[in-house]
N, CA, C and O atoms as a Maestro MAE file, in Angstrom:
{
 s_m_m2io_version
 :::
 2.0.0
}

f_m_ct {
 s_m_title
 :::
 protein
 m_atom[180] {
  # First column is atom index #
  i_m_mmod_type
  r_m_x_coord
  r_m_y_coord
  r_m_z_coord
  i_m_residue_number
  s_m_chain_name
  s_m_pdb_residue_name
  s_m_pdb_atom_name
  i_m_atomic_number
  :::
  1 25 89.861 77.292 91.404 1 A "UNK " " N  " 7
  2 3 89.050 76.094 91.370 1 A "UNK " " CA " 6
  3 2 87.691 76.415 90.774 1 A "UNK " " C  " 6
  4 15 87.015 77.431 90.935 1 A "UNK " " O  " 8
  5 25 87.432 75.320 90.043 2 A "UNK " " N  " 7
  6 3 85.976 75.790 89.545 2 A "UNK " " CA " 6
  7 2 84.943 73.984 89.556 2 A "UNK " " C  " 6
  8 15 85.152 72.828 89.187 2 A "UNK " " O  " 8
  9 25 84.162 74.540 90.029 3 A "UNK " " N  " 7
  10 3 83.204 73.049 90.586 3 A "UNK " " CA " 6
  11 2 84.261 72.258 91.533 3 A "UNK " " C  " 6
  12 15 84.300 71.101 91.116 3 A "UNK " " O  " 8
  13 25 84.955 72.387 92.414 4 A "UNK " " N  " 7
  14 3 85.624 71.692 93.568 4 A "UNK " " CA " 6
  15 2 86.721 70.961 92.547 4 A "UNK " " C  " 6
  16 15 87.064 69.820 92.856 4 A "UNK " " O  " 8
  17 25 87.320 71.593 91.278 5 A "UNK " " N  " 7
  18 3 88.374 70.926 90.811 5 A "UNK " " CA " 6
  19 2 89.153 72.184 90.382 5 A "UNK " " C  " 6
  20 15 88.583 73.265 90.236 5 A "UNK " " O  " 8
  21 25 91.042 71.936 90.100 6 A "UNK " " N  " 7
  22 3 91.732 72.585 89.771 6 A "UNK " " CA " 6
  23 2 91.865 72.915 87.593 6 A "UNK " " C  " 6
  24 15 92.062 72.181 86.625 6 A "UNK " " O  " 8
  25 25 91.678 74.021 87.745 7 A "UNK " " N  " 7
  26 3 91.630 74.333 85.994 7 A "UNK " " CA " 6
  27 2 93.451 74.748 85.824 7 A "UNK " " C  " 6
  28 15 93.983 75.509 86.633 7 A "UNK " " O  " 8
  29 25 94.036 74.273 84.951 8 A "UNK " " N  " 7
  30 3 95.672 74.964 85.018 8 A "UNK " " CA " 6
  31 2 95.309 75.502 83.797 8 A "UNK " " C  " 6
  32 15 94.342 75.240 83.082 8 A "UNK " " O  " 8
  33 25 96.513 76.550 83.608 9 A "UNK " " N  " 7
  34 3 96.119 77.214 82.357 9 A "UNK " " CA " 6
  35 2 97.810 77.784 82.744 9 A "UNK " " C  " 6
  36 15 98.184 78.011 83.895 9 A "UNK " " O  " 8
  37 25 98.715 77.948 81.454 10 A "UNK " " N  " 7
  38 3 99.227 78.429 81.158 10 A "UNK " " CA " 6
  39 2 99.716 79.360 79.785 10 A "UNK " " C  " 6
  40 15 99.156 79.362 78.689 10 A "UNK " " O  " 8
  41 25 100.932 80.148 80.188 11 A "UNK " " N  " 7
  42 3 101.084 81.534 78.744 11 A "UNK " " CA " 6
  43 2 102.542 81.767 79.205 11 A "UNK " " C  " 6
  44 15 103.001 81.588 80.333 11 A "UNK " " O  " 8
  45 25 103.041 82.115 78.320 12 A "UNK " " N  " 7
  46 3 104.388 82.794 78.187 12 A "UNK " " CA " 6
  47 2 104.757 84.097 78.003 12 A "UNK " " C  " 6
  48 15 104.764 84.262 76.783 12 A "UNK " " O  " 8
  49 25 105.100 85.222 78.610 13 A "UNK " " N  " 7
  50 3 105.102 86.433 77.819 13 A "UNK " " CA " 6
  51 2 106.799 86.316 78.633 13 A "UNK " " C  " 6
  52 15 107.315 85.736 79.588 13 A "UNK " " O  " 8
  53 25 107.244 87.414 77.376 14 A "UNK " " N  " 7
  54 3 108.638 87.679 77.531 14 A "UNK " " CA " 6
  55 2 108.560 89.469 78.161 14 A "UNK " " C  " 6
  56 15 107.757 90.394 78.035 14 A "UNK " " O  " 8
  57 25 109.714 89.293 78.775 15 A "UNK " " N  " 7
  58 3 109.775 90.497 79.410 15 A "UNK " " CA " 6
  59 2 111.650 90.755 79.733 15 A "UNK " " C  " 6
  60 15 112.485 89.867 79.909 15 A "UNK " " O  " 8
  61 25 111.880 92.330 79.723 16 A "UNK " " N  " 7
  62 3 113.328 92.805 80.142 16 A "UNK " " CA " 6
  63 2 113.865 93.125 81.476 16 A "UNK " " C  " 6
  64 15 113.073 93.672 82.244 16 A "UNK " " O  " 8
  65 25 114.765 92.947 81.796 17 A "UNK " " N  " 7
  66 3 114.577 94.042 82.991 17 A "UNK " " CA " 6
  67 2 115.470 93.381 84.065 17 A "UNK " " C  " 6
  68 15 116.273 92.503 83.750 17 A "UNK " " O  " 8
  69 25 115.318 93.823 85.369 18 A "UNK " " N  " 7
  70 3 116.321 93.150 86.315 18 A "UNK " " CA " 6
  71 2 115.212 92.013 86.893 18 A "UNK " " C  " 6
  72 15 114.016 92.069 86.606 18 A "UNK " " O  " 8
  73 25 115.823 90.948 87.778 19 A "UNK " " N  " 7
  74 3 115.173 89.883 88.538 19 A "UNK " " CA " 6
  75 2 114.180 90.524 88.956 19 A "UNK " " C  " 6
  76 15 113.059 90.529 88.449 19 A "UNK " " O  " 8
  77 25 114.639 91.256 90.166 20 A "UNK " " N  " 7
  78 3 113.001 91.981 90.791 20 A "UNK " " CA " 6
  79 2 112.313 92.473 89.631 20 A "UNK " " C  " 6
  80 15 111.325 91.843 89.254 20 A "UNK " " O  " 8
  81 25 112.728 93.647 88.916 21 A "UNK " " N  " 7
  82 3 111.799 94.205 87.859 21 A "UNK " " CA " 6
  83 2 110.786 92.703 87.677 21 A "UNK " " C  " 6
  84 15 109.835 92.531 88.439 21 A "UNK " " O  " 8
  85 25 111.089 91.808 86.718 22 A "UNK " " N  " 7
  86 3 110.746 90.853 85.668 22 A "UNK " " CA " 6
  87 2 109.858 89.924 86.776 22 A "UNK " " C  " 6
  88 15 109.078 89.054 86.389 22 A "UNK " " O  " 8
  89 25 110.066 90.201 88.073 23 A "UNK " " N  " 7
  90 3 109.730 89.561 88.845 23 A "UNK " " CA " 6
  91 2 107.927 89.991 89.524 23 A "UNK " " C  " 6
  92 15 106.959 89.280 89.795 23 A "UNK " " O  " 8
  93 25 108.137 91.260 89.575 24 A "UNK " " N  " 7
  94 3 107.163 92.324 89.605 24 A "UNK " " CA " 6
  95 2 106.134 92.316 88.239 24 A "UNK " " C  " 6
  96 15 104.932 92.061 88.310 24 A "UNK " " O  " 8
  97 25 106.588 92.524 87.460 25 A "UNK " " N  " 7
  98 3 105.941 92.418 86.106 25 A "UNK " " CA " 6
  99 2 105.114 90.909 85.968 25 A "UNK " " C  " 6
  100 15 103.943 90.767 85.618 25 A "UNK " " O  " 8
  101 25 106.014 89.914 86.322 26 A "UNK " " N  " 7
  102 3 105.087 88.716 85.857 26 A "UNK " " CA " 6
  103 2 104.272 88.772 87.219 26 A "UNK " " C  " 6
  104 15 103.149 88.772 86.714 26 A "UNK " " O  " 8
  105 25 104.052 88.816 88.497 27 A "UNK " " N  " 7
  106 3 103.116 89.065 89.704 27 A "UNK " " CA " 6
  107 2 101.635 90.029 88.923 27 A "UNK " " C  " 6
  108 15 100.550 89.451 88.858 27 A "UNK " " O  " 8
  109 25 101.805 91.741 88.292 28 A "UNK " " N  " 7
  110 3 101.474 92.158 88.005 28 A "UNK " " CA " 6
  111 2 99.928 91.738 86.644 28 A "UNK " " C  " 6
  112 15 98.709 91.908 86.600 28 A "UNK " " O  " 8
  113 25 101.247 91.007 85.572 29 A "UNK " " N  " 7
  114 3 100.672 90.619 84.706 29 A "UNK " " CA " 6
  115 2 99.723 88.900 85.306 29 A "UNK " " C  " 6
  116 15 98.588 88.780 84.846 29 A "UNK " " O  " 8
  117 25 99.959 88.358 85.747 30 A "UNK " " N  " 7
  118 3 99.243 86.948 86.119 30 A "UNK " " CA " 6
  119 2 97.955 87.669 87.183 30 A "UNK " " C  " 6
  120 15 96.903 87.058 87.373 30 A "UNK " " O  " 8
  121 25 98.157 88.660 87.641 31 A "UNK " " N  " 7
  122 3 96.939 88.833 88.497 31 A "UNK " " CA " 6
  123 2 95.621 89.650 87.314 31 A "UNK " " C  " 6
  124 15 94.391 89.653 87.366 31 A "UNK " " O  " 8
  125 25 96.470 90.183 86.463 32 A "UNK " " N  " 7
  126 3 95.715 91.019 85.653 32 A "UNK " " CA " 6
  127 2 94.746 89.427 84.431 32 A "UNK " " C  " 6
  128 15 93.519 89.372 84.351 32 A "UNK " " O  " 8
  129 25 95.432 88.679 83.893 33 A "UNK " " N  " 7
  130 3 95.222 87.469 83.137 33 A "UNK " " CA " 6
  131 2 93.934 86.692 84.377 33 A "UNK " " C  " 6
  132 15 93.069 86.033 83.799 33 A "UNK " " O  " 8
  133 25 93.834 86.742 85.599 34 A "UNK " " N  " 7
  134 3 92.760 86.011 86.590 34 A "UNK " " CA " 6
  135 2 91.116 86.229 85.490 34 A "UNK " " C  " 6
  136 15 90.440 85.326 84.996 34 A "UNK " " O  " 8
  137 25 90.981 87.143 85.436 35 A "UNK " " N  " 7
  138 3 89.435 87.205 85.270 35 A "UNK " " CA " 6
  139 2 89.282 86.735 83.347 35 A "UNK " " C  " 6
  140 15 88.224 86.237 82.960 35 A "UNK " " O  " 8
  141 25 90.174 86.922 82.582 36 A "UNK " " N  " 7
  142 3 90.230 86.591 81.171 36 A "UNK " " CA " 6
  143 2 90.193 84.781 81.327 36 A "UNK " " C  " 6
  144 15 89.375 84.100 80.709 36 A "UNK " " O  " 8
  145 25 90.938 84.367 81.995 37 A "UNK " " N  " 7
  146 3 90.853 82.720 82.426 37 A "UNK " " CA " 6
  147 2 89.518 82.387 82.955 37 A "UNK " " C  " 6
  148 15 88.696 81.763 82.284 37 A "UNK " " O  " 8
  149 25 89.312 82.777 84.090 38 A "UNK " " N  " 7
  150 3 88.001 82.624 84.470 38 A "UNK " " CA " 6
  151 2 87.163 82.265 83.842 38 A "UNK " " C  " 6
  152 15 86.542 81.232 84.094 38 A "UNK " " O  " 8
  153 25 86.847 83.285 82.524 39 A "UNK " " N  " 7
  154 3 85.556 83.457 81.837 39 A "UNK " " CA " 6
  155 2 85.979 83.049 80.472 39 A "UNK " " C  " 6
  156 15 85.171 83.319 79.584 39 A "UNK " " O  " 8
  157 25 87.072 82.458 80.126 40 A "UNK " " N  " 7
  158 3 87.319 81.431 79.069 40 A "UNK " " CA " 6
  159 2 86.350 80.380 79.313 40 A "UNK " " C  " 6
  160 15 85.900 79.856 80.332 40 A "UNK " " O  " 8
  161 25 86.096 80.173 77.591 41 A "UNK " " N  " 7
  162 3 85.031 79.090 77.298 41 A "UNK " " CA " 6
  163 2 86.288 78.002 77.294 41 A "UNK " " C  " 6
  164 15 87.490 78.070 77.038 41 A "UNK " " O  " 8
  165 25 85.152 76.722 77.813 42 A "UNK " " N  " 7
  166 3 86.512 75.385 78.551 42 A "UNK " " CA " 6
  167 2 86.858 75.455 80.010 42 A "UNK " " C  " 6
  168 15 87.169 74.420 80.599 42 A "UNK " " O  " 8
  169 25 86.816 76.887 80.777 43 A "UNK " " N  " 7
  170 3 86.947 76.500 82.275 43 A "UNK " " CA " 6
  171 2 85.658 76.049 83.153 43 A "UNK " " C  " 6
  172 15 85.645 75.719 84.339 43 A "UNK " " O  " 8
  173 25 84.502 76.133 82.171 44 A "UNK " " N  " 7
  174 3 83.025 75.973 83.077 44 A "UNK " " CA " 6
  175 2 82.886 74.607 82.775 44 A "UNK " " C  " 6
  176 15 81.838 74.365 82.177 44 A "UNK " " O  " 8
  177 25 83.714 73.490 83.029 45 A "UNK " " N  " 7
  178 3 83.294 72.046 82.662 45 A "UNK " " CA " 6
  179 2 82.369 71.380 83.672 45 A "UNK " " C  " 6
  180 15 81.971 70.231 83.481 45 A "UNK " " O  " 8
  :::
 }
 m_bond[179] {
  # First column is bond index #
  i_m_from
  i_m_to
  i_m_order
  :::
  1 1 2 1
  2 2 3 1
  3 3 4 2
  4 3 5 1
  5 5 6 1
  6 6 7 1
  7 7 8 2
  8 7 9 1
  9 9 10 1
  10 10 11 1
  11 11 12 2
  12 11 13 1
  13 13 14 1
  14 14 15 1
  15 15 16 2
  16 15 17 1
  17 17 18 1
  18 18 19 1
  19 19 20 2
  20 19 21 1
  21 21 22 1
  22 22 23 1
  23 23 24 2
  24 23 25 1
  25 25 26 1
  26 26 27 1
  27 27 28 2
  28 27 29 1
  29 29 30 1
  30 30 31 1
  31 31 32 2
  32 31 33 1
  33 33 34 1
  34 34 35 1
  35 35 36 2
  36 35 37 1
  37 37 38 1
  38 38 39 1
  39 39 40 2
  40 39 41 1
  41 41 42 1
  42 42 43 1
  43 43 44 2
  44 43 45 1
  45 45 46 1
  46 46 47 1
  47 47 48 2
  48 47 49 1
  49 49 50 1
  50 50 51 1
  51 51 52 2
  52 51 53 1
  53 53 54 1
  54 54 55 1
  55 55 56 2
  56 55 57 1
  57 57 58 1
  58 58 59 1
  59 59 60 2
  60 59 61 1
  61 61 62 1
  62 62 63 1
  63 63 64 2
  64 63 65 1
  65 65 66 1
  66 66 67 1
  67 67 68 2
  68 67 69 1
  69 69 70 1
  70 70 71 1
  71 71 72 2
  72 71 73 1
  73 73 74 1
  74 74 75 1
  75 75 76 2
  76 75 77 1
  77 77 78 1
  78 78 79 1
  79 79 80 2
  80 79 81 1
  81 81 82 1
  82 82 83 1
  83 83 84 2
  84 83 85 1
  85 85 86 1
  86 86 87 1
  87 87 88 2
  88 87 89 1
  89 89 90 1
  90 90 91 1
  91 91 92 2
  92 91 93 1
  93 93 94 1
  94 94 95 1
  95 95 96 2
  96 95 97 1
  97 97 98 1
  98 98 99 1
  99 99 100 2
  100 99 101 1
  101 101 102 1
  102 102 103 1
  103 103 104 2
  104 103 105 1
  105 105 106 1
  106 106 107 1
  107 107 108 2
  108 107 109 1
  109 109 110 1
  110 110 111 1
  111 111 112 2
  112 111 113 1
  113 113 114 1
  114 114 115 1
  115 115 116 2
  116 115 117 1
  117 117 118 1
  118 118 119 1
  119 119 120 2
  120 119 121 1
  121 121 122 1
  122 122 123 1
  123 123 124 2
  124 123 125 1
  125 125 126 1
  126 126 127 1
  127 127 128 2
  128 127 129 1
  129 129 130 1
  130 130 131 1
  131 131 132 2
  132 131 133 1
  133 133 134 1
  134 134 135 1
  135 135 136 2
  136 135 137 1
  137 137 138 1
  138 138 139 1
  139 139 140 2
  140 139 141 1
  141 141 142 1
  142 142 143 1
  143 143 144 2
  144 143 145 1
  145 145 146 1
  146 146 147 1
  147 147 148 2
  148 147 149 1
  149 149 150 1
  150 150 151 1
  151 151 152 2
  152 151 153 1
  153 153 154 1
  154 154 155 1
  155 155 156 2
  156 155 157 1
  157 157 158 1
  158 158 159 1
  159 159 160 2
  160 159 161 1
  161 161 162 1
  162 162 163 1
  163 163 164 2
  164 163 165 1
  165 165 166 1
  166 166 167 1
  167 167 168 2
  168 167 169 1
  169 169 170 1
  170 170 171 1
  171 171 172 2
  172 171 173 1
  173 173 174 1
  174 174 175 1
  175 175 176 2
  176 175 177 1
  177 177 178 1
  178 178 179 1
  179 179 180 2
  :::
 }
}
């Protein structure tokens, strides 16, 4: 949330692997993408 409202933001990355693996990986990768969103110009409205 930024100023008491919800910002969505989505991305696609492709990935291999088993359920858990691919499952782990996108957890991994979306926590790592938090602070690049954040500080995108367009989320400070």
């Amino acid at each position: 949330m930024r100023n008491d409202r919800i910002v969505p933001f989505t991305e696609t990355s492709h990935v291999t692997g088993s359920r858990n693996g691919i499952r782990y990986h996108a957890a991994g990768y979306a926590l790592s993408r938090i602070e690049h969103y954040f500080n995108a110009p367009g989320s400070r409205r």
